[in-house]
C-alpha positions as CSV (number, residue, x, y, z in Angstrom):
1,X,75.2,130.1,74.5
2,X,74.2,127.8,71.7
3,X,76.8,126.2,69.1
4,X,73.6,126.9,66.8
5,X,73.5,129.9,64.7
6,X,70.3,131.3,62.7
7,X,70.2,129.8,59.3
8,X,67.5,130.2,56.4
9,X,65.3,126.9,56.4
10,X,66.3,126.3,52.4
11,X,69.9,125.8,54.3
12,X,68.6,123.5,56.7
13,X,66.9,121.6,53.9
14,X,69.9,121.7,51.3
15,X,71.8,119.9,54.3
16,X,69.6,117.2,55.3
17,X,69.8,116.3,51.7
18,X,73.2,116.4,51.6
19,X,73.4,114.1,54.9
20,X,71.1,111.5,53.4
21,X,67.6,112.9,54.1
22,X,64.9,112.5,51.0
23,X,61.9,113.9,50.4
24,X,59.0,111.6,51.0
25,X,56.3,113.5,50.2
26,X,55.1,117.8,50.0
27,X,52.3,119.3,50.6
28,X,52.6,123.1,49.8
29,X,55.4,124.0,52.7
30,X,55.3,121.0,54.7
31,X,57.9,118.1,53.8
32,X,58.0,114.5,54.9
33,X,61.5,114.3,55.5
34,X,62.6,110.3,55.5
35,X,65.9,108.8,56.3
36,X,67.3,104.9,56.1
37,X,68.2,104.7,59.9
38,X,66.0,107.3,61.1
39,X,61.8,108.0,61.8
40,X,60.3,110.3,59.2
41,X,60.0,114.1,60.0
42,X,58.4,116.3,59.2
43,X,60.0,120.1,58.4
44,X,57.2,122.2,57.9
45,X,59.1,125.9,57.4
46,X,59.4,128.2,54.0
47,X,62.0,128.4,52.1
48,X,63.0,132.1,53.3
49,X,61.6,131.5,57.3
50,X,64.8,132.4,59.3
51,X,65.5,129.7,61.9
52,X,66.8,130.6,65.2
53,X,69.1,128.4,67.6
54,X,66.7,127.1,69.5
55,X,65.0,125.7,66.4
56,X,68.1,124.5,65.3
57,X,68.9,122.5,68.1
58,X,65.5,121.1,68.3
59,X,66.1,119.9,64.3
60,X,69.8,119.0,65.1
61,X,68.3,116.7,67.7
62,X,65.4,115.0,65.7
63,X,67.6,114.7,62.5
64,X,71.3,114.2,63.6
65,X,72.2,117.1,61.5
66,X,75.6,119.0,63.2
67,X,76.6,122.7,63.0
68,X,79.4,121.7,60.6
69,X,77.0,120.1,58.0
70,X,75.4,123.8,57.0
């Protein structure tokens, strides 16, 4: 079982903001997410989408962001 639980993607985004992510640049739903130590991505979900584990862990892994940071 994944440590991931679903979360609503403004969740996800309120927490890569808190964990030093900006944002670059928006485009309706898409958002160039950058970071100091880290390649730009990009999170491309609305504000109400409900993520799932797996696309939790697949964020977790591009952005660094842990369980305990929702």
């Amino acid at each position: 079982m994944s440590q991931w639980r679903s979360a609503k993607a403004r969740h996800v985004l309120a927490a890569l903001l808190r964990t030093g992510w900006a944002i670059k640049r928006e485009t309706g739903s898409h958002r160039v997410l950058s970071h100091p130590s880290r390649p730009d991505v990009v999170f491309a979900f609305h504000d109400n989408e409900e993520l799932g584990p797996r696309m939790m862990a697949r964020i977790a892994k591009a952005t660094g962001l842990r369980p305990e940071d929702l």
